[in-house]
Backbone bond lengths (Angstrom), bond angles and torsions (degrees), N, CA, C in turn:
res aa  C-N    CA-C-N  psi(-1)  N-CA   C-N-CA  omega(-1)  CA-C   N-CA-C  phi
1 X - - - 1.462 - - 1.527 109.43 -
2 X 1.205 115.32 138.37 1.420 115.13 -166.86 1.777 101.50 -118.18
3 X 1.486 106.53 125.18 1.310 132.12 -162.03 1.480 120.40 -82.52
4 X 1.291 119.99 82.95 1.617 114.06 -166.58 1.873 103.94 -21.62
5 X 1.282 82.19 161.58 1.734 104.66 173.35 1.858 114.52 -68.99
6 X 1.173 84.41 -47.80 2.098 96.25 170.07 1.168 95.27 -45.86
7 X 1.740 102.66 -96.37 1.230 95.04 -172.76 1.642 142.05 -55.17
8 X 0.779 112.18 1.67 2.042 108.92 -174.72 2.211 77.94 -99.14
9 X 1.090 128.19 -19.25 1.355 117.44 162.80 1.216 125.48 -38.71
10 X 1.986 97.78 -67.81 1.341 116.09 175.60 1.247 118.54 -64.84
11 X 1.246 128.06 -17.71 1.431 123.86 -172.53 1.820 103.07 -83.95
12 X 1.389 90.79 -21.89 2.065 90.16 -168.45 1.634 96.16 -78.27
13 X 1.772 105.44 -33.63 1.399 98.01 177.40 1.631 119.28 -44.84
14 X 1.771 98.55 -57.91 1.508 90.02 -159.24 0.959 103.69 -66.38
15 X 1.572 135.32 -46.00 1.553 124.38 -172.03 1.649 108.80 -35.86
16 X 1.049 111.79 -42.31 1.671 115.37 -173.97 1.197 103.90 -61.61
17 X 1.170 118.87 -61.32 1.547 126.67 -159.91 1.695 94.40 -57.62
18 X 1.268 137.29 -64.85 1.135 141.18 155.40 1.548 134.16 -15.93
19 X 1.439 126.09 -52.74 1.239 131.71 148.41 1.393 119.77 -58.72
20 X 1.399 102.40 -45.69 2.221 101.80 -172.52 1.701 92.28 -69.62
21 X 1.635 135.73 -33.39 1.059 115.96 179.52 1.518 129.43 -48.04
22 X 1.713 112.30 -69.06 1.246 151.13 165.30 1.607 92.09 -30.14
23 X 1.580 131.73 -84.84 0.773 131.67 -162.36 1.734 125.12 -54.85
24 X 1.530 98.89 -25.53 1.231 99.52 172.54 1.993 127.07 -87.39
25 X 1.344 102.69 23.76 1.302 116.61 -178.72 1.458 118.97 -95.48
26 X 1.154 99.88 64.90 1.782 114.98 -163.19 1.834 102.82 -118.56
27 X 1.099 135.66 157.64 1.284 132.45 151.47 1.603 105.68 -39.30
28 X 1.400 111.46 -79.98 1.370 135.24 175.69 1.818 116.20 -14.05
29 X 1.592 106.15 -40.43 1.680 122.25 -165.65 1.936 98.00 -113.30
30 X 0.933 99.45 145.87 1.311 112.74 152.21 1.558 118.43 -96.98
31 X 1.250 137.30 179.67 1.453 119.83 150.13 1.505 114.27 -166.86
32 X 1.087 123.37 -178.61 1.954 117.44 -165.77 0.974 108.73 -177.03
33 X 1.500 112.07 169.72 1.987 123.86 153.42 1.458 107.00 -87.70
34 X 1.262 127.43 134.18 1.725 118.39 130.07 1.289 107.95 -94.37
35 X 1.430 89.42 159.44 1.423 103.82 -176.09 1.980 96.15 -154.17
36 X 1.574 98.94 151.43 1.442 96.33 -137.71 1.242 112.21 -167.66
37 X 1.973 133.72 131.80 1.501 119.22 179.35 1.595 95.58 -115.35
38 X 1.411 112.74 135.35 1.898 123.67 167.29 1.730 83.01 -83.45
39 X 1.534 98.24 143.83 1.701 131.26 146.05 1.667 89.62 -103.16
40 X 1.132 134.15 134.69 1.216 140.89 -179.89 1.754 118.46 -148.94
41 X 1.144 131.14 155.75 1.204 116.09 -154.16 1.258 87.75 167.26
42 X 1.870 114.77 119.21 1.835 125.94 164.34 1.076 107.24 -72.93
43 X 2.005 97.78 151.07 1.654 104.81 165.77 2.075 80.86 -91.99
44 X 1.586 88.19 153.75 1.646 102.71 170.84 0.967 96.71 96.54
45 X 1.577 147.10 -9.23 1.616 110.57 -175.67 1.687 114.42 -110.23
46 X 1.358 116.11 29.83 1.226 143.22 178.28 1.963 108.11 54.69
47 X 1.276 96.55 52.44 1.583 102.07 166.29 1.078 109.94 -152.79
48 X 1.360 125.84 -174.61 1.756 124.03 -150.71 1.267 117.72 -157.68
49 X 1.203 125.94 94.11 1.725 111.26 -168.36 1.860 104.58 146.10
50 X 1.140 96.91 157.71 1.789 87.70 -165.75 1.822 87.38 -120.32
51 X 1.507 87.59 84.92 1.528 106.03 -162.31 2.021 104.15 -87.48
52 X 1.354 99.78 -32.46 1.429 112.15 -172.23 1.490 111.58 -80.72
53 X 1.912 123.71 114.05 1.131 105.59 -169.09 1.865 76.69 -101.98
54 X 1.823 89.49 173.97 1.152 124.46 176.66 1.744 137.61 -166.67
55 X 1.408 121.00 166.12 1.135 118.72 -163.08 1.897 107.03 -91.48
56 X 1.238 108.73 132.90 1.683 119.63 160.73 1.442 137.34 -132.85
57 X 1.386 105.19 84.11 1.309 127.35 -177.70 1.729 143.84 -99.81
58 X 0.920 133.48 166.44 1.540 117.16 -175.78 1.462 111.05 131.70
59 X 1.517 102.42 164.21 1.267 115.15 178.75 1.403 130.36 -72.35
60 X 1.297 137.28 151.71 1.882 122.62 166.54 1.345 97.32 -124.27
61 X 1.558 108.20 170.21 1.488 116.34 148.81 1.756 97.18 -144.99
62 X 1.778 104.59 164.15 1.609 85.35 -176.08 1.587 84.04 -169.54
63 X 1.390 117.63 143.90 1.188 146.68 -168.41 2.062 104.85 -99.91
64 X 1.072 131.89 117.87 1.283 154.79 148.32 1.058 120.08 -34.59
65 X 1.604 155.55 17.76 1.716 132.74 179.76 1.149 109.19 14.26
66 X 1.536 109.85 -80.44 1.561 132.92 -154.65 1.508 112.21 -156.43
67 X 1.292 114.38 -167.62 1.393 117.98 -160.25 1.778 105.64 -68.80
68 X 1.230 104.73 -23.14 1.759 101.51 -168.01 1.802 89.31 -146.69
69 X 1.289 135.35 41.60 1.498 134.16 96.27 0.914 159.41 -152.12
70 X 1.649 132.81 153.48 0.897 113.68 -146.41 2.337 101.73 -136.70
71 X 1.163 92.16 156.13 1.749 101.26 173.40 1.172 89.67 -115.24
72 X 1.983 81.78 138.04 1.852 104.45 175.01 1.385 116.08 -131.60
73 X 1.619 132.26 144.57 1.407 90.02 171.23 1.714 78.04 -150.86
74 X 1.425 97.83 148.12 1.942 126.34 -162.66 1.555 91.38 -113.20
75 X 1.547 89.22 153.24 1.634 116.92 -178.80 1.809 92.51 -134.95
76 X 1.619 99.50 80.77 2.123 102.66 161.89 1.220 119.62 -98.95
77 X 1.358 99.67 168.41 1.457 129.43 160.52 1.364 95.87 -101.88
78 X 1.312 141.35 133.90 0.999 154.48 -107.80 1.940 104.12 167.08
79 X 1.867 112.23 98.21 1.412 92.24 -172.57 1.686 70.95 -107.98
80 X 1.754 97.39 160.54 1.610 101.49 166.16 1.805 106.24 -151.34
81 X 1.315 111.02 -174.49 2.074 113.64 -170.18 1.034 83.83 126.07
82 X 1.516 74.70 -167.09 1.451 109.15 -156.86 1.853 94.56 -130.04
83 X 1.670 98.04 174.97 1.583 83.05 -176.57 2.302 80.06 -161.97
84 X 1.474 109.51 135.28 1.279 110.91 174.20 1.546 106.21 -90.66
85 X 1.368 103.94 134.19 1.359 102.97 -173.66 1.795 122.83 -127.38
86 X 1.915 91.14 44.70 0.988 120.93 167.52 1.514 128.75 -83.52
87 X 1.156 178.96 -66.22 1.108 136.66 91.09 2.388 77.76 -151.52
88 X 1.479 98.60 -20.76 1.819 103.16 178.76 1.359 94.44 -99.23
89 X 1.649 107.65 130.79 1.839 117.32 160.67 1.902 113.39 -28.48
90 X 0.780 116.36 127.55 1.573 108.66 161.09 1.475 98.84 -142.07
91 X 1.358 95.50 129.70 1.595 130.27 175.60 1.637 119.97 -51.62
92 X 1.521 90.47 -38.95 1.961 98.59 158.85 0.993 136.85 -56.07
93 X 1.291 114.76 -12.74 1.204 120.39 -169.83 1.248 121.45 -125.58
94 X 1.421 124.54 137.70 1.901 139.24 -151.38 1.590 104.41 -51.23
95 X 1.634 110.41 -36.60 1.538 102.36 -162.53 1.666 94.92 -179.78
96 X 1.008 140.67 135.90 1.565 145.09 123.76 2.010 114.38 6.04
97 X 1.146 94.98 -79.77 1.128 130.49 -178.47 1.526 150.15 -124.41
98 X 1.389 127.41 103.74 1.101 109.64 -143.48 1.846 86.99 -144.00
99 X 1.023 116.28 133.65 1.798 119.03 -158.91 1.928 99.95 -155.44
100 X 1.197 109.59 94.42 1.552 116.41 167.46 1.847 107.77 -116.88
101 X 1.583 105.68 132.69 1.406 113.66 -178.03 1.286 115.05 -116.99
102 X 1.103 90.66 125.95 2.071 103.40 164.56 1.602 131.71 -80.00
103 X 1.413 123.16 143.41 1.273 106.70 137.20 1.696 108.87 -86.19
104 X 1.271 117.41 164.38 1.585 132.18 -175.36 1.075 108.07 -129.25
105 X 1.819 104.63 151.13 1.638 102.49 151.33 1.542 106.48 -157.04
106 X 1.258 96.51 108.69 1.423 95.37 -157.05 1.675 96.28 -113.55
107 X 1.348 91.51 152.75 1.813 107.24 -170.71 1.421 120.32 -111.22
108 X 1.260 117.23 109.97 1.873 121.11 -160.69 1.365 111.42 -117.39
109 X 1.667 128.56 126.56 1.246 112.00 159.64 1.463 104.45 -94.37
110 X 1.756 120.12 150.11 1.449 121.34 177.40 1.093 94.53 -94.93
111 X 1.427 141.04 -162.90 1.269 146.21 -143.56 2.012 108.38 157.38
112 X 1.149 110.93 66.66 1.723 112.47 -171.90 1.516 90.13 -54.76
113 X 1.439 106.97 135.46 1.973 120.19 164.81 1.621 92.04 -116.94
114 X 1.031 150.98 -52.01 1.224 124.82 -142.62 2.156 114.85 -155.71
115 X 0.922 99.55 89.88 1.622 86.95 179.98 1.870 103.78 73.00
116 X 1.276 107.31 -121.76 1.468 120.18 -168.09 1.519 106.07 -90.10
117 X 1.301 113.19 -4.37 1.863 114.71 -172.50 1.526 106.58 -110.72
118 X 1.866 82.84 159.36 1.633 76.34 -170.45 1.464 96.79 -161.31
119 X 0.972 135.50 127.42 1.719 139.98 161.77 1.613 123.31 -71.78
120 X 1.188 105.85 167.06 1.704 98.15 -168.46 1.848 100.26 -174.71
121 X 0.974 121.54 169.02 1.704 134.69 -178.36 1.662 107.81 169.91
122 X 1.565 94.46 150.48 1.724 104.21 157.95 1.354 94.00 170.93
123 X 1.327 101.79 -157.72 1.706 119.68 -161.71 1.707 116.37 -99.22
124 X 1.436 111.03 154.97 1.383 112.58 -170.72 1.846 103.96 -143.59
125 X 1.352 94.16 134.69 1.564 90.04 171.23 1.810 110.42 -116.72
126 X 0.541 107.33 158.26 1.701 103.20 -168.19 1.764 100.85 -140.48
127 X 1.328 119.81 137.74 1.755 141.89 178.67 1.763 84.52 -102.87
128 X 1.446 117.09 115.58 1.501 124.06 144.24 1.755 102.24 -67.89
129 X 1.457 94.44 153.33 1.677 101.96 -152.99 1.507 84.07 -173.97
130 X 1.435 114.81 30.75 1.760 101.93 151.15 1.610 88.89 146.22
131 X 1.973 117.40 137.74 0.880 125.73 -174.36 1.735 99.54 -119.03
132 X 1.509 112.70 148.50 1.866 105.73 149.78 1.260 120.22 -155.16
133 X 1.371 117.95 139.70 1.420 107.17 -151.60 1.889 87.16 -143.96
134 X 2.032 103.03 131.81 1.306 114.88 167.39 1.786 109.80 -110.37
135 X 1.037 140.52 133.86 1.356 135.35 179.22 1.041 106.80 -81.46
136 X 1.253 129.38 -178.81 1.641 124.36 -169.82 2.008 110.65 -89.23
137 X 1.262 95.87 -19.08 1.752 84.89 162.10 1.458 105.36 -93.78
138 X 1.185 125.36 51.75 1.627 127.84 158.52 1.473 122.84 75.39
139 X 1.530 96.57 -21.71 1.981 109.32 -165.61 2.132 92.07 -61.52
140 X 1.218 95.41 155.49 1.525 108.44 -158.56 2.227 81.50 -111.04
141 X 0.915 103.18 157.10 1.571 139.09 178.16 1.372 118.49 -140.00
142 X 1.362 144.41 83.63 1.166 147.53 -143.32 1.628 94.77 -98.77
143 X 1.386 99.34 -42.66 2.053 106.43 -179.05 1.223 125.29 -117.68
144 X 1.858 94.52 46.26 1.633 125.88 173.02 1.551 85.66 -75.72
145 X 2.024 89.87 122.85 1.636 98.71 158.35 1.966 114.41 -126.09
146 X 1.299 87.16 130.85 1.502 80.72 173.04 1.240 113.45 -162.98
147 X 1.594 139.12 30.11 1.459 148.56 110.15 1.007 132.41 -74.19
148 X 1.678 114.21 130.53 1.323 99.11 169.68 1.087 121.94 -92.36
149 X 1.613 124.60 174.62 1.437 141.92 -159.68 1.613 116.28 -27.18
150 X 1.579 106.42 -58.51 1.469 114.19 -169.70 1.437 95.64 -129.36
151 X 1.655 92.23 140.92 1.654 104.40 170.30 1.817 116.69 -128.73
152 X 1.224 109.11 134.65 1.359 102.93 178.99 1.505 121.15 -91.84
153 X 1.071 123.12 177.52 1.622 104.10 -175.81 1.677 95.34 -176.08
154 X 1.617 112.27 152.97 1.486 115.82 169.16 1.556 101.41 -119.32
155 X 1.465 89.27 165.40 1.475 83.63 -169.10 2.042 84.56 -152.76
156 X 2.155 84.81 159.86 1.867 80.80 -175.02 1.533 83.42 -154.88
157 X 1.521 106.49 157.27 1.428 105.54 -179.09 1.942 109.73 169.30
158 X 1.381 121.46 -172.35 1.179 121.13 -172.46 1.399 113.94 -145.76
159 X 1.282 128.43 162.77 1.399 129.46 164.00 1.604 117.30 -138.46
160 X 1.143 97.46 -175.92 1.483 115.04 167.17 1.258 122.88 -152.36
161 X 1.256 95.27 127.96 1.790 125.59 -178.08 1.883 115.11 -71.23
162 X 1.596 97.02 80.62 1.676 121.89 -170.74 1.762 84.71 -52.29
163 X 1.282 115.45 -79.95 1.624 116.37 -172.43 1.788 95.78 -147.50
164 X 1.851 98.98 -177.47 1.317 105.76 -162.93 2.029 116.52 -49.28
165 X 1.659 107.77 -33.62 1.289 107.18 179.23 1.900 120.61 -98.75
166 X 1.214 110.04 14.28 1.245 119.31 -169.92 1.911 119.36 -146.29
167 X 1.582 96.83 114.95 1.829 96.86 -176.50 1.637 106.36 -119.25
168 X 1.016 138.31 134.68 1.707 152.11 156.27 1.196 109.41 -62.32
169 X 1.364 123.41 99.40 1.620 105.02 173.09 1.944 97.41 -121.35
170 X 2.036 93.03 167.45 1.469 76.35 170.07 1.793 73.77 -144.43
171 X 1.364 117.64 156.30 1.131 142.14 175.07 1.324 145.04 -125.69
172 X 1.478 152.89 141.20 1.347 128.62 -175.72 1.484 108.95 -113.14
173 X 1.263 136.54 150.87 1.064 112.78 167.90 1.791 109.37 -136.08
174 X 1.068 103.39 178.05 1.562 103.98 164.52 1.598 131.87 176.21
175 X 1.379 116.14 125.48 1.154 128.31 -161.78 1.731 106.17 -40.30
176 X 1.722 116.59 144.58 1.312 99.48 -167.33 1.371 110.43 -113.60
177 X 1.152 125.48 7.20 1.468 140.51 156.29 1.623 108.52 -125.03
178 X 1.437 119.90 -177.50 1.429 138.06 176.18 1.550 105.09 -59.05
179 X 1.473 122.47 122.31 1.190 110.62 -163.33 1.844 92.48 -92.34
180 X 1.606 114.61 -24.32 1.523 104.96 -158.85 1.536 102.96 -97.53
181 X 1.116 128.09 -171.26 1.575 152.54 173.16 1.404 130.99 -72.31
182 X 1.898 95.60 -20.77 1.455 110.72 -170.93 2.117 99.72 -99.34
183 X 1.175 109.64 92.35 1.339 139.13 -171.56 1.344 116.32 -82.82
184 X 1.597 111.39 6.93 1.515 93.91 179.42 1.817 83.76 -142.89
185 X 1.375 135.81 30.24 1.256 147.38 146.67 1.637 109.09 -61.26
186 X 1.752 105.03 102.46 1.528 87.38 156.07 1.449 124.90 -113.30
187 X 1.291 106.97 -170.22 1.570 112.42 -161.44 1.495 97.97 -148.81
188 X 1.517 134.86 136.87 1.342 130.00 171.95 2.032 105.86 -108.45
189 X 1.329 95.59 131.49 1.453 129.55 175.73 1.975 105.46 -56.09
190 X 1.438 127.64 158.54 1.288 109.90 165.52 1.580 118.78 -59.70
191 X 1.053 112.98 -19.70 1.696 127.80 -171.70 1.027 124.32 -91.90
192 X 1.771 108.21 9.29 1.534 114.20 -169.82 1.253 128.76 76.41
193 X 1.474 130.00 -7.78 1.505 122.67 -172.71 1.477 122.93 -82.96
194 X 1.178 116.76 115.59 1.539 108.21 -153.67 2.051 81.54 -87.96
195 X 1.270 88.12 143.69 1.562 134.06 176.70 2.001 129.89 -129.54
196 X 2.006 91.86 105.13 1.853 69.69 174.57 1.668 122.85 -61.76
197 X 1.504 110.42 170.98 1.403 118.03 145.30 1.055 109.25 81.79
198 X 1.581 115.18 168.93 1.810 115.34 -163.66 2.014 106.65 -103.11
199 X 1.343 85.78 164.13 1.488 91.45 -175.66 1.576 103.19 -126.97
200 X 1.371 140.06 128.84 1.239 135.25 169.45 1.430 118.95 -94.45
201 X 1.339 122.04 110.34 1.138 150.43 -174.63 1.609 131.98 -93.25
202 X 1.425 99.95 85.14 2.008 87.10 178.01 1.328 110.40 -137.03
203 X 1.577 88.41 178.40 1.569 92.88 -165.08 1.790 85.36 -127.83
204 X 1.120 112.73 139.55 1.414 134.04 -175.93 1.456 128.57 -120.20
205 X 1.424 118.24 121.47 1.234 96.40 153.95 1.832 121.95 -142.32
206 X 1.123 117.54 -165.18 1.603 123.75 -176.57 1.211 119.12 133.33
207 X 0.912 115.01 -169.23 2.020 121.01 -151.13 1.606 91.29 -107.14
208 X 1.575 124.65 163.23 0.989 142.27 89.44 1.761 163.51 -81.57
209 X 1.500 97.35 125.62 1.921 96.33 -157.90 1.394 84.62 -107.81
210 X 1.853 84.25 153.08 1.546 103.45 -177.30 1.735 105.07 -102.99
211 X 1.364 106.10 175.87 1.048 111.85 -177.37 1.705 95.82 -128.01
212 X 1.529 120.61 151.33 1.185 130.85 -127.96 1.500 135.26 15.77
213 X 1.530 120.95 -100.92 1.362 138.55 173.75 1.634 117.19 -111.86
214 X 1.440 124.57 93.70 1.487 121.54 -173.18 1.139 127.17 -59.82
């Protein structure tokens, strides 16, 4: 029997999420869920606004230096696009709807500045693991492809430490080369520098909870 692509996705997820949990139950590790919505929205696809909501979920574990830093590194599901949030077709524009999902694993140092706050950034590589695409007259494309496999991305952002099992963070991130296939798409920068290809862009936020005593 041959195992859709979605699903044998989700199944690699949980196994993961499952081992990185377990395994991270050490003195040495901390570990948790985030849980989490992307506003997300490409540079290059001639629209403007972080119109496309989406889901950001998954496991962490993360190691302490010292009192104010710390290395983290997450295992998401990761939805990202763009989304027109015009409600009339317009011809200007790339597509209606446009929705590509990751798994992630992105790598953060935190950095405590002040009391309960704290800043943090690093790098993320992301597996596309399912495309969907509506054009702007509505017609649906179920085996619209136009990312490729792996995308890299940086990301920067802050939280706050609610109490010992619970943090608020919100973050930005963004792919650091052309995430799709279509290589001769350009896009102009505020500074004028013309650049091919699309960039996926979001802004995130939601908590992280710990699991036992942090």
């Amino acid at each position: 029997m041959k195992i859709p692509y979605t699903k044998l996705s989700g199944l690699v997820l949980v196994y993961f999420m499952s081992v990185f949990i377990v395994q991270a139950q050490t003195p040495f590790f901390k570990s948790g869920l985030l849980m989490g919505v992307n506003g997300s929205q490409i540079t290059g696809d001639n629209m403007v606004g972080f119109d496309k909501g989406g889901i950001l979920i998954g496991p962490f574990v993360e190691h302490e230096f010292s009192d104010i830093s710390t290395l983290r590194m997450e295992l998401l599901f990761s939805m990202k696009g763009s989304a027109d949030a015009k409600s009339k077709p317009d011809p200007n524009r790339n597509w209606d709807l446009y929705r590509v999902n990751y798994l992630e694993v992105p790598i953060l140092f935190d950095y405590h500045v002040y009391q309960k706050f704290g800043l943090n950034g690093g790098l993320a590589v992301g597996v596309n693991i399912g495309e969907y695409y509506i054009d702007v007259y509505k017609s649906e494309y179920p085996d619209f492809s136009l990312a490729k496999k792996i995308e890299y991305s940086y990301l920067i952002g802050g939280y706050y430490e609610h109490n010992a099992k619970m943090e608020f963070f919100i973050r930005y991130q963004s792919s650091i080369i052309n995430f799709s296939t279509a290589n001769n798409t350009p896009f102009f920068q505020l500074w004028g520098q013309r650049r091919p290809g699309y960039l996926n862009v979001l802004a995130s936020f939601g908590l992280r909870y710990y699991f036992g005593q942090k």
